[in-house]
N, C-alpha and C positions, 0 to 999 in steps of 0.2 A: 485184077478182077473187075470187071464191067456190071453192072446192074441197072435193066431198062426197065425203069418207071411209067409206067403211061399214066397221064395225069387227066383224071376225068372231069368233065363240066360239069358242073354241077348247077341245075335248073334249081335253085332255091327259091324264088321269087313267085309266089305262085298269087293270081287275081283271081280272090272267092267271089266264086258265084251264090251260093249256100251252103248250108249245112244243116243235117239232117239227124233226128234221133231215129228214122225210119229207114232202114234199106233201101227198100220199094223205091221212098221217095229220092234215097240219091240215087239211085241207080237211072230213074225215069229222068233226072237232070241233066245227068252224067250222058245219056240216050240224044236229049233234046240237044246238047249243046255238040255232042258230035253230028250229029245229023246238018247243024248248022254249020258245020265246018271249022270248029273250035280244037282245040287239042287238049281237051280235057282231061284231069286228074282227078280218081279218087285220093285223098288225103288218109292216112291214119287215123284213127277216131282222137277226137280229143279229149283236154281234162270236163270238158261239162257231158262227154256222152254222145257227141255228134258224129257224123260224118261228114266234114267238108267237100265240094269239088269246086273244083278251079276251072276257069275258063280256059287260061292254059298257063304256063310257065318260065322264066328267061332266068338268066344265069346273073344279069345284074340290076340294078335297083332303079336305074334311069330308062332301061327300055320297058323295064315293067311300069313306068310311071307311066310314058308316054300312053303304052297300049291303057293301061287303066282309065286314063283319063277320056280316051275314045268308049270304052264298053261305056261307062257310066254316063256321056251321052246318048248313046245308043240301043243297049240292051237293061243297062240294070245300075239307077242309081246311087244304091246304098254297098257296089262291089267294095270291096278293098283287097291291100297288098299283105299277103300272110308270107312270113319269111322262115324255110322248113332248116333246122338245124340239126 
């Protein structure tokens, strides 16, 4: 017997852009940064009650550094790397 697994990538690596107790306001983020041509994600709410969104997301920990370390020169100082398990 044969059993074909497909093994999915998994984008864990995701670079916050904010996070929000307001809908409206992720969603208006979420808006702004696709319109910018980003590949952005709403997040799950978290344990304080937010809505995170991510700039966008990579499968491992060294391309999401690189790109991180460009957003925060260029769009958004204080981003960091939030890792979805």
């Amino acid at each position: 017997m044969t059993v074909n697994i497909e093994r999915k990538t998994s984008e864990n690596f995701h670079i916050i852009a904010g996070a929000f107790g307001v809908k409206s306001n992720a969603d208006k983020l979420y808006n702004n940064l696709l319109s910018k041509g980003y590949n952005p994600t709403k997040l799950p709410l978290n344990d304080k009650g937010l809505i995170p969104i991510s700039f966008d997301n990579f499968s491992n920990r060294k391309d999401a550094v690189i790109a991180l370390r460009q957003l925060q020169m260029s769009e958004n100082k204080d981003a960091w790397i939030f890792v979805l398990e």
